[in-house]
C-alpha positions as CSV (number, residue, x, y, z in Angstrom):
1,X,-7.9,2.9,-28.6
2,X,-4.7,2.8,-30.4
3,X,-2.8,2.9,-26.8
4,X,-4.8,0.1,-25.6
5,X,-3.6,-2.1,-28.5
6,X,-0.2,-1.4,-28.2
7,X,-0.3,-2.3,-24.4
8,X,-2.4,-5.6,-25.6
9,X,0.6,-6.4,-28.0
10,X,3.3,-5.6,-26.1
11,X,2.1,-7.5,-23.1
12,X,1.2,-10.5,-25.3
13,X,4.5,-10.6,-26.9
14,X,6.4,-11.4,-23.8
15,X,4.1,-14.1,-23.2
16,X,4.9,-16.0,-26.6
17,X,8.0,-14.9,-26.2
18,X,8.6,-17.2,-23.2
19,X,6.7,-20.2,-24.6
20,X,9.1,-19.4,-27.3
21,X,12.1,-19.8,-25.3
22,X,11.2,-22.1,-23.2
23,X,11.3,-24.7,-25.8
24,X,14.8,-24.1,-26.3
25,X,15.9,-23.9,-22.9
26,X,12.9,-24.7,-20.0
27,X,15.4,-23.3,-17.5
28,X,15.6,-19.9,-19.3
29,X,12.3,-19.9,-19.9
30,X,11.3,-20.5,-16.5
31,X,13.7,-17.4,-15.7
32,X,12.3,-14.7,-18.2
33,X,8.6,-15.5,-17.1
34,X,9.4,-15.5,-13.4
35,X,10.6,-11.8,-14.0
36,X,7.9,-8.9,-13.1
37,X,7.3,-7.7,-16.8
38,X,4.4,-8.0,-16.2
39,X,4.0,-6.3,-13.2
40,X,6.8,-3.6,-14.4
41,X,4.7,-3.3,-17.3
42,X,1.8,-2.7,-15.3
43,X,3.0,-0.2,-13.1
44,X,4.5,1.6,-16.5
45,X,1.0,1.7,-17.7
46,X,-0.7,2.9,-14.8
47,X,2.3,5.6,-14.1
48,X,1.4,6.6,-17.7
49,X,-2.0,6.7,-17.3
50,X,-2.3,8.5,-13.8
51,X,1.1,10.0,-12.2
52,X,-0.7,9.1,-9.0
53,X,2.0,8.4,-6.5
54,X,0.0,7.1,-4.0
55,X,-1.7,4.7,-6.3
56,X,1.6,3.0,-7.6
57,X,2.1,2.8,-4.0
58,X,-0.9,0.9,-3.0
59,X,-0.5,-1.3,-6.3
60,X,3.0,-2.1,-5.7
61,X,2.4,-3.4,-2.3
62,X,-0.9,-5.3,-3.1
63,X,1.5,-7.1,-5.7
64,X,3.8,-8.1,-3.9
65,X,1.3,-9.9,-1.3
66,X,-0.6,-11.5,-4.4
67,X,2.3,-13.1,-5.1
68,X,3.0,-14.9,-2.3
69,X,0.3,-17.7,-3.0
70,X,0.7,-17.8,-6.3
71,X,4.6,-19.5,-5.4
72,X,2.6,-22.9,-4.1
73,X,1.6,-23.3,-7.6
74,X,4.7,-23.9,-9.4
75,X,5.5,-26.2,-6.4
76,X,1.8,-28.2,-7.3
77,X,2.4,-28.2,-10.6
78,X,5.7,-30.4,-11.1
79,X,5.3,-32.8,-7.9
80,X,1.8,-33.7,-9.6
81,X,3.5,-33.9,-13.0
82,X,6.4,-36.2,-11.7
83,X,3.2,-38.3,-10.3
84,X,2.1,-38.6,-13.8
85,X,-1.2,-36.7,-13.3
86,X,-1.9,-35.7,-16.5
87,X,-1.1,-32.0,-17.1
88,X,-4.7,-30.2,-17.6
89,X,-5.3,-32.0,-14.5
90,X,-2.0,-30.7,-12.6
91,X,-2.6,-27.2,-14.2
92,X,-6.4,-26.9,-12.8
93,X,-4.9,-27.9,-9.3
94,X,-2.3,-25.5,-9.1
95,X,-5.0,-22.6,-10.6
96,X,-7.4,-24.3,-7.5
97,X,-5.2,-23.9,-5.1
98,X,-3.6,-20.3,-6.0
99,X,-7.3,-18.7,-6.1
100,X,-8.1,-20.5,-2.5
101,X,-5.0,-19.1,-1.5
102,X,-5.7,-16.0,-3.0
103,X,-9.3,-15.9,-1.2
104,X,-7.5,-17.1,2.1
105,X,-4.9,-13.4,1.2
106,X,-8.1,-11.4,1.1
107,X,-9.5,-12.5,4.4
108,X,-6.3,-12.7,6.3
109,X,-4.3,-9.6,5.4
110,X,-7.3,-6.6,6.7
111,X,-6.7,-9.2,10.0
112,X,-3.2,-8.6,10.0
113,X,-3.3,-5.0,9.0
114,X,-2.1,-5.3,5.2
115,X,-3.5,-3.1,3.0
116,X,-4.7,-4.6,-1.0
C-alpha cells in the first residue's frame, strides 16, 4: 500500500508542479508538461512491478499511438480560446474531440495492423 502512495505522490507532484510553473512562465510550463513523465513514470512503475519485456514493449508502442489524437487538442483548445469561448467550454471540446479520436484509434489501428 505504502508503494502505491508513493507512486500517487510522486506522479501528482509533477502535476502541481507544472501548474506551478506555468504561472511563472506559460511557455515553460507548456514545456515540462509536454514531457513523457508521465509516461516514463509509467513505464518505471510497470518495469518495477513486472520485468516483463514484452509488456513494456506493447505499452510503449500503444503510447505512442494514443498520443497522436490527443495533439488535436491543444490545437482546439487555444483557437477556441482566442474565439472567446469561454474555457470550461473550450476544455470539454478539446476532451470531446480527443476521446472521438481516441475511439476512431481503436477501430482503425487492428485495420491497419497496429497493435494497442
Amino acid at each position: 500500500m505504502l508503494y502505491v502512495v508513493i507512486k500517487a505522490l510522486i506522479s501528482g507532484a509533477i502535476i502541481a508542479a507544472v501548474s506551478e510553473i506555468a504561472k511563472r512562465s506559460p511557455g515553460i510550463g507548456a514545456l515540462v508538461a509536454s514531457l513523457p513523465l508521465v509516461s516514463v513514470l509509467g513505464m518505471i512503475w510497470l518495469w518495477r512491478d513486472t520485468q516483463d519485456r514484452a509488456l513494456m514493449a506493447s505499452h510503449a508502442g500503444a503510447t505512442f499511438w494514443f498520443v497522436l489524437p490527443s495533439l488535436p487538442m491543444f490545437l482546439l483548445i487555444p483557437a477556441l480560446l482566442d474565439r472567446h469561448v469561454p474555457f470550461w467550454l473550450s476544455l470539454s471540446a478539446g476532451c470531446l474531440l480527443t476521446m472521438l479520436l481516441y475511439l476512431g484509434l481503436v477501430f482503425i489501428a487492428p485495420r491497419l495492423g497496429v497493435r494497442l
